[in-house]
C-alpha positions in Angstrom: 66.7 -3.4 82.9 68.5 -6.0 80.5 66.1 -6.5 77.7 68.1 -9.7 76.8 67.3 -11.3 80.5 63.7 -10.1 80.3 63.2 -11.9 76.4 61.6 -14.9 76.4 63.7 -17.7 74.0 62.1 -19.9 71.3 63.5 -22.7 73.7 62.2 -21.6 76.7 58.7 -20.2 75.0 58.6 -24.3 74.0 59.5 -25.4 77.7 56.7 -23.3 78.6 53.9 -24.9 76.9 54.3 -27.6 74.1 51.6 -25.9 71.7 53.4 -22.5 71.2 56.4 -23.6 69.8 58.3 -20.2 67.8 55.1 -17.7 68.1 52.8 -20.7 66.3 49.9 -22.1 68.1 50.6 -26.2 67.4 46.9 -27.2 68.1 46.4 -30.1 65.5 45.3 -28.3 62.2 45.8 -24.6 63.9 49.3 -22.8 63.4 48.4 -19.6 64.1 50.5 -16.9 64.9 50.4 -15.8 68.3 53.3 -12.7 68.9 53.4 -13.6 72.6 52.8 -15.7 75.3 50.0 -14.0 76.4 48.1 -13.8 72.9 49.1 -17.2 72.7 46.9 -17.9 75.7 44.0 -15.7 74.8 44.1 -17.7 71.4 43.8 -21.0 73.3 41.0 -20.3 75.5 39.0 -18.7 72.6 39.3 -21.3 70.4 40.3 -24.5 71.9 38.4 -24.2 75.0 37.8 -27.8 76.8 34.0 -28.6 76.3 32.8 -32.3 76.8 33.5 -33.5 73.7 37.2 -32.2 73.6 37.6 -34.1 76.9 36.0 -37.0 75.2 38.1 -37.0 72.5 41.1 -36.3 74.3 40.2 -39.4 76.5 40.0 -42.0 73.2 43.2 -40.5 71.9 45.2 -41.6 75.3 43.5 -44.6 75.0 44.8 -45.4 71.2 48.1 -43.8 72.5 48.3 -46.1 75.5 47.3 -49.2 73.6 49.6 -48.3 70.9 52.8 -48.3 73.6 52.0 -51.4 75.0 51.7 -52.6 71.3 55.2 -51.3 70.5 56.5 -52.5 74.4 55.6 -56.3 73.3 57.1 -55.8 69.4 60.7 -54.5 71.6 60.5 -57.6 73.9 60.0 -59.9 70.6 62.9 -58.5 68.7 64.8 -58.7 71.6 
């Protein structure tokens, strides 16, 4: 087998999932080192497990984030 075919890339271990970006887990406030892709995901659902108030909160951040585009949507059609 060619080990360098079967080695997972920083840039494709980032296309895989946004929050293991170069063996880190970037979960706001986490960073923690996860060797592979498969600690990585033992890590998450250990610790960042999806309970009803993550969903909650996750639900009034896209909110704020939503508002906040249409905000910055109406700013580019001013300066424009």
């Amino acid at each position: 087998i060619n080990r360098s075919s079967t080695t997972i890339t920083n840039q494709q271990q980032d296309l895989i999932n946004p929050l293991y970006q170069r063996n880190y887990c970037r979960w706001p406030s986490c960073d923690t080192l996860c060797l592979s892709l498969a600690d990585f995901n033992r890590h998450v659902n250990d610790e960042h497990s999806l309970d009803d108030r993550s969903v909650a909160q996750a639900r009034v951040q896209q909110h704020v984030v939503q508002q906040l585009e249409s905000l910055l949507a109406r700013e580019r059609e001013i300066l424009q």
